[in-house]
C-alpha positions as CSV (number, residue, x, y, z in Angstrom):
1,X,96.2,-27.4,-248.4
2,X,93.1,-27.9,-247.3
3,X,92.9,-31.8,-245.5
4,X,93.0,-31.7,-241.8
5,X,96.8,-32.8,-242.0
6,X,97.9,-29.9,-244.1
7,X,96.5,-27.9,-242.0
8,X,98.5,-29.1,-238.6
9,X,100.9,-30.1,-240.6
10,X,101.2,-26.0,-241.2
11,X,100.7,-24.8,-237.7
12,X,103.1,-27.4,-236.4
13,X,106.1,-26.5,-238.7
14,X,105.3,-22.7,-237.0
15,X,105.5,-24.3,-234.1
16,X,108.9,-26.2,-234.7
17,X,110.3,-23.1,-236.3
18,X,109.9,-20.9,-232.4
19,X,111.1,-23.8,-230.9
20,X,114.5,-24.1,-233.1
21,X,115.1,-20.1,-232.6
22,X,114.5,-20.9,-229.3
23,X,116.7,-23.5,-228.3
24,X,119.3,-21.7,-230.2
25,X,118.4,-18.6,-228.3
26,X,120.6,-19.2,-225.2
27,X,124.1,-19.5,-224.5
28,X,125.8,-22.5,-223.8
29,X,126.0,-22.2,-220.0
30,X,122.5,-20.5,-219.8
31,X,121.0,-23.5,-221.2
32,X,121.3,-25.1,-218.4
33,X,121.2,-23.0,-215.6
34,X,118.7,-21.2,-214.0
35,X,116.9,-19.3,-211.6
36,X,116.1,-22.7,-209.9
37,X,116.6,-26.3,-210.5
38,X,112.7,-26.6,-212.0
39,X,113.7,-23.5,-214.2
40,X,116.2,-25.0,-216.8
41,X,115.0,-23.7,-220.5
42,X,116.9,-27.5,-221.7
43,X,114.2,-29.6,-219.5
44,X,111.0,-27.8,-220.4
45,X,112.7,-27.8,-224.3
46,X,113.0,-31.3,-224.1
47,X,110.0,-32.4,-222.5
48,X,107.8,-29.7,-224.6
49,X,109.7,-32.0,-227.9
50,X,109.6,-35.5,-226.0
51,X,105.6,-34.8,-225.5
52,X,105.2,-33.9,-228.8
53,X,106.8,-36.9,-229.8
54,X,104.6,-39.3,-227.8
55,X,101.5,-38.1,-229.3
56,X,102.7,-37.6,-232.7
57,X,101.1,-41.6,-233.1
58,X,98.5,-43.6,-233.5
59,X,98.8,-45.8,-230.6
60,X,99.5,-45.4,-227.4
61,X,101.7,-48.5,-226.6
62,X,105.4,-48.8,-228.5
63,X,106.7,-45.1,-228.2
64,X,110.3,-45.3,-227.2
65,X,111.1,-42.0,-226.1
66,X,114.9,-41.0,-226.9
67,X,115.1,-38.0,-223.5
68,X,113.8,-41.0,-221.0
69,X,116.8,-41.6,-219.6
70,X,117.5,-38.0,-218.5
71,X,117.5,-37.5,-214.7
72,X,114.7,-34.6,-214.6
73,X,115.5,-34.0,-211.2
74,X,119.2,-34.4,-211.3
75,X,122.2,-32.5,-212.4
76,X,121.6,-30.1,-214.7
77,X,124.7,-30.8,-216.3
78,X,124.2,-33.9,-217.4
79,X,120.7,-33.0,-219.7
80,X,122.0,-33.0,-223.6
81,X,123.6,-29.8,-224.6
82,X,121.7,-27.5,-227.5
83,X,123.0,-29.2,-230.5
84,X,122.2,-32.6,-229.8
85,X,118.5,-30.4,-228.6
86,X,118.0,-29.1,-232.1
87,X,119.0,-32.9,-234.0
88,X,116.2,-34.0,-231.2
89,X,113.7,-31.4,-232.5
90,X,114.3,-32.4,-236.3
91,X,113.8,-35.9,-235.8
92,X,110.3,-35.5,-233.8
93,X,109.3,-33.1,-236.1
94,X,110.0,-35.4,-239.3
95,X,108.5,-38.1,-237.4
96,X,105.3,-36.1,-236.7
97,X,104.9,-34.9,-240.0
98,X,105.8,-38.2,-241.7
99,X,102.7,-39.4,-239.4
100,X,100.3,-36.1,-240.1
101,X,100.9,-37.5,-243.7
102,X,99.5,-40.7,-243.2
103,X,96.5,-39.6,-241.9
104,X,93.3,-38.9,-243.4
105,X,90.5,-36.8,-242.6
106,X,88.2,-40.1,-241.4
107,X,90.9,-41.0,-239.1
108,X,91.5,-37.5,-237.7
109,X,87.7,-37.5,-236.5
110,X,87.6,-40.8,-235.7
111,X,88.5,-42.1,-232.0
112,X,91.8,-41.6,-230.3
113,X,93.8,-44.1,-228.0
114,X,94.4,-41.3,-226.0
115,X,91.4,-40.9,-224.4
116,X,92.8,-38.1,-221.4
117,X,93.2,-35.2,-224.5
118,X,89.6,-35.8,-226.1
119,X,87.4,-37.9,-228.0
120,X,88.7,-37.4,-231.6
121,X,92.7,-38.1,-233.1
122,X,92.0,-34.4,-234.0
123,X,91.6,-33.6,-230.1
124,X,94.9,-35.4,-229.8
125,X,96.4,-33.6,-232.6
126,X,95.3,-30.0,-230.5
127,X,96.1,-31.2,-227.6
128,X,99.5,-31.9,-228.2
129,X,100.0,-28.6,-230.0
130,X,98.5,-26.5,-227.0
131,X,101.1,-28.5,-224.8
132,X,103.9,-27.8,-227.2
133,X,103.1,-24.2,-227.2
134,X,102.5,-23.5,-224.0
135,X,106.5,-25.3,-222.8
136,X,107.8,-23.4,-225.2
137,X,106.2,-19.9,-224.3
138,X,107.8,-21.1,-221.1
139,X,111.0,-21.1,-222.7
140,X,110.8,-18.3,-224.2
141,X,109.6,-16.5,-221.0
142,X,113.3,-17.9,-219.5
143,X,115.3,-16.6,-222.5
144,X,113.9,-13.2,-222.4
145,X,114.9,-13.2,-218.6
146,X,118.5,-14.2,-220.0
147,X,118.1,-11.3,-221.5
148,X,117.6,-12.0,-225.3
149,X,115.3,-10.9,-227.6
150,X,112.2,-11.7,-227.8
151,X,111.1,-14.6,-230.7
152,X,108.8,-14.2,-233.3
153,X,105.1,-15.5,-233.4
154,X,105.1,-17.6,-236.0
């Protein structure tokens, strides 16, 4: 280690790891239930992994997000079930890490397209991590009311 990428590319595979215990944490029907309609552990999951999709890039324009065409709002029923949750969550975070890879330490300092999370690609790169982290403490907050176990810090 020791370029800016290893070093995200280290604290994101944490990351990923909570999240896949997580999403695997609840039962089939709890996954999509919830104490109300804006507290369903499968759409703060998958927003937390389609986020961290989006600004897993270089550029802003040309993301095609693969959760777009979920209802957020509608029937919770209807949101993907937890397998198809955790092939989601392997793609993005081969897809991020495939792009961590391919960037260097210039580029990390250098200006980012997305201006509302810094000035840097490195901001970006935090950004999106502290936005990943804080979903999933929300899911993890939700499974320990489902009473599970709590998951490890990573």
């Amino acid at each position: 280690m020791g370029t800016i990428s290893d070093v995200l590319m280290e604290q994101y595979g944490r990351a990923w790891d909570m999240a896949r215990e997580l999403i695997g944490g609840f039962g089939a029907d709890e996954w999509r239930s919830g104490h109300s309609p804006g507290l369903v552990p499968a759409r703060w999951a998958l927003h937390a992994l389609d986020a961290a999709d989006f600004y897993s890039r270089s550029e802003v324009e040309g993301f095609a997000s693969e959760v777009r065409h979920i209802d957020w709002a509608g029937p919770a029923d209807a949101i993907p079930d937890q397998q198809w949750a955790l092939q989601y969550l392997g793609r993005v975070a081969g897809r991020a890490r495939e792009w961590m890879a391919t960037v260097s330490d210039d580029a990390w300092l250098g200006p980012t397209p997305f201006h509302w999370t810094g000035r840097t690609m490195l901001d970006t790169g935090c950004y999106n991590l502290r936005h990943l982290l804080y979903h999933l403490g929300e899911v993890s907050m939700l499974l320990r009311q489902a009473g599970a176990e709590e998951t490890a810090w990573r």
